[in-house]
N, C-alpha and C positions, 0 to 999 in steps of 0.2 A: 794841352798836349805839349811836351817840354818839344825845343828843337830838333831839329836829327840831329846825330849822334853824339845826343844825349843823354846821358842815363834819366829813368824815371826820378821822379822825389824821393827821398831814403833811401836812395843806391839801388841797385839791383835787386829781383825779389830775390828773396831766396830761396835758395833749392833745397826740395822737400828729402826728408832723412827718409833714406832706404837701410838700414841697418835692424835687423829681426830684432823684435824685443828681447831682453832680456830672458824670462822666462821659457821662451822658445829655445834660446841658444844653449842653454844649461841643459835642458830637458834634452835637445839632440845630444849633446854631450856626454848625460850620463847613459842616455838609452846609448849608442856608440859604446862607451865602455862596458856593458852588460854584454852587448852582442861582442864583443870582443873574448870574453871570462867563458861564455857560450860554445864559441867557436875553438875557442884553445882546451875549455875541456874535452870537445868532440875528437880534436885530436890527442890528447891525452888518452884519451879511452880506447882509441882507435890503437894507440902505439904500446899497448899496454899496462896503462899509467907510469912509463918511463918516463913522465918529465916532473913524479912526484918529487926524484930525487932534486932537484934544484931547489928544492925549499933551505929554511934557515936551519941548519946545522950548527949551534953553540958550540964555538972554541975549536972552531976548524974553519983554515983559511980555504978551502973547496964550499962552505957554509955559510962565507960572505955573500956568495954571489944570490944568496937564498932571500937577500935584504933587497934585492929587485926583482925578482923573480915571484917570491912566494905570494904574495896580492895574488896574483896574477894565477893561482894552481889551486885547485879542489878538490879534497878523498873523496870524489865519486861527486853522481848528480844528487845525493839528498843533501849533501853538504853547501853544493853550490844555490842549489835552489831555496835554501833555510837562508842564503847572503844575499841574494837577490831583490827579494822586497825592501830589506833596511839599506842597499847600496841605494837603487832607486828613491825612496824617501828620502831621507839623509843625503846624498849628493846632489840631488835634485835642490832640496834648501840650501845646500852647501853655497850650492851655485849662485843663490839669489842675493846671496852677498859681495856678489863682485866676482866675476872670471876670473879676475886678478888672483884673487884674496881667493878665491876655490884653489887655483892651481899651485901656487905658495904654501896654502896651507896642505892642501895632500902633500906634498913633495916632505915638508916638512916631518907629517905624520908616518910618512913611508918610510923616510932612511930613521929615523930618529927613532920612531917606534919596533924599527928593524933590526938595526942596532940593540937596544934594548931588550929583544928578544934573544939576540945574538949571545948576549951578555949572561942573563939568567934563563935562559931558554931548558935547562938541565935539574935546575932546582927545582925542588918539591921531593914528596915520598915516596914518587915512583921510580926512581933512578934512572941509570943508564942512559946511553944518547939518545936524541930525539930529532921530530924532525917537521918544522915547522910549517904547515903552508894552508892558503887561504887568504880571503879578505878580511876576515871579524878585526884585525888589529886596526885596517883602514877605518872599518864602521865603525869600532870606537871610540876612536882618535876625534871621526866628524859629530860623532856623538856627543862627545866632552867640549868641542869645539864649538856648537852650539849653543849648550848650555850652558857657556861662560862667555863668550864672546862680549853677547848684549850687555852682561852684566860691566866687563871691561870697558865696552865702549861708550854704552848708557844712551845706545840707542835704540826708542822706544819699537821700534818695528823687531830689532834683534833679542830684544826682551823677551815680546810675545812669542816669538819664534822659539826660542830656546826653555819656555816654559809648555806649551804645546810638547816640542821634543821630549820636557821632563814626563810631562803626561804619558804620551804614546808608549817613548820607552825608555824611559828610566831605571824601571825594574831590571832592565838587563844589565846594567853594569854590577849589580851579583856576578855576573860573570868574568870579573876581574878580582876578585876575593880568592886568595890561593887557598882557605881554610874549606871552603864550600868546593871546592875544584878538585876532586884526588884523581888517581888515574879512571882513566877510560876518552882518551882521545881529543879533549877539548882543553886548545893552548890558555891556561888563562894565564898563561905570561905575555903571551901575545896581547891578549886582550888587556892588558894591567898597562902592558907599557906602551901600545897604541892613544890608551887612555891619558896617560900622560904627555905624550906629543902630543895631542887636541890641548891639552892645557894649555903647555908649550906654547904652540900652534896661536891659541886666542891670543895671549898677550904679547904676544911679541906682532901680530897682525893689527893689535888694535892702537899702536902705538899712536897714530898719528891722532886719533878720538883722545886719545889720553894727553896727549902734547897740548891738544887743541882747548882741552878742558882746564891743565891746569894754568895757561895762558889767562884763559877768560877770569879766574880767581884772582891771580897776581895780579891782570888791570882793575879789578873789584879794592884791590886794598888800597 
C-alpha cells in the first residue's frame, strides 16, 4: 500500500470514458435532422406551401438564398417521405466516418452542390424558370461520397461501406443523367451537381489518408 498522499503505481486510475459511441451520436443526429425536414414541412403545408418559394432559383440573386434554404423544403409529403429513407441510410453512414468529416462534407455538398444548381438549374428541354427544392442533391452528394471516399482513402472499412452503398443504391444515380430526366418535376441538375460535390467532397476529405499514404511510398524508396 504506497504512503499517504501518494498516488497509486502508474499514476492515477483512470477515469472511465463517458462519451456515447460513435454510432449513437450520428444516428441522433441524423434522426434530429429528419424530425427537423418533418416539422418544417408541417409548417410549410400549414402556411400554404409559402416557404416553396425560397428554393434555388437559377440567375436570380432572390434564388441564392434557395442554396441554404432548399435541403431544407419539400413539393409536398410524398416528395419528402420518398427522401427520408435514403437521408436516414446515407447520413447515418455518413456519420460513421467521423462527425468531423460528416459535417464538412454536407456543408461542402450543400453550397457547392447549390451553387451548381444555381448555375444550370434552367437547362434542359423544358425551359423557362424553375425552382429548385428538396434534399435529393444532399442524398447524392452523400451518395457519391461514399462510394469514392474508401476508394481515396483506401481504407478497408470505407471500401466495404461504399461498395454495400454501390449495391443498395447505385441504380439511382440514373438520376442524375439529364438524357433520361425530361420534364415532369424531378431536378436532375440538382441531383447531377449534388453528385459532384460528394466527388468534391471525398477528395478533398481524404486528404490526410492520401498525404499519409504517399509518405509511406517515399520512405519505401
Amino acid at each position: 500500500m504506497p504512503p499517504a498522499g501518494f498516488p497509486p503505481p502508474g499514476g492515477p486510475p483512470a477515469k472511465p470514458d463517458k462519451s456515447a459511441p460513435a454510432w449513437k451520436v450520428g444516428g441522433l443526429t441524423i434522426a434530429a435532422f429528419i424530425v427537423a425536414l418533418w416539422v418544417i414541412e408541417m409548417i410549410d403545408a400549414a402556411s400554404g406551401h409559402r416557404l416553396d418559394q425560397y428554393g434555388i432559383r437559377p440567375w436570380t440573386i432572390d434564388g441564392l438564398w434557395g442554396i441554404l434554404f432548399a435541403p431544407l423544403l419539400h413539393g409536398g409529403w410524398d416528395h419528402l417521405i420518398a427522401n427520408t429513407v435514403p437521408i436516414l441510410v446515407l447520413g447515418f453512414l455518413m456519420t460513421l466516418s467521423g462527425m468531423s468529416r460528416f459535417v464538412w462534407a454536407t456543408v461542402i455538398i450543400w453550397v457547392l452542390g447549390g451553387l451548381g444548381t444555381w448555375i444550370i438549374g434552367d437547362w434542359g428541354p423544358c425551359g423557362g424558370p424553375t425552382n429548385h427544392i428538396g434534399a435529393s442533391g444532399l442524398i447524392f452528394g452523400w451518395l457519391t461520397f461514399l462510394l469514392l471516399f474508401g476508394w481515396f482513402s483506401r481504407q478497408p472499412w470505407e471500401i466495404v461501406v461504399g461498395l454495400l452503398v454501390l449495391i443498395g443504391y447505385g441504380s439511382v444515380l440514373w438520376g442524375a443523367v439529364p438524357v433520361l430526366n425530361r420534364c415532369g418535376g424531378v431536378s436532375w441538375q440538382a441531383h447531377l451537381c449534388g453528385a459532384i460535390a460528394g466527388v468534391i467532397a471525398a477528395y478533398l476529405l481524404s486528404g490526410p489518408e492520401r498525404k499519409a499514404r504517399a509518405a509511406r511510398r517515399a520512405a519505401r524508396r
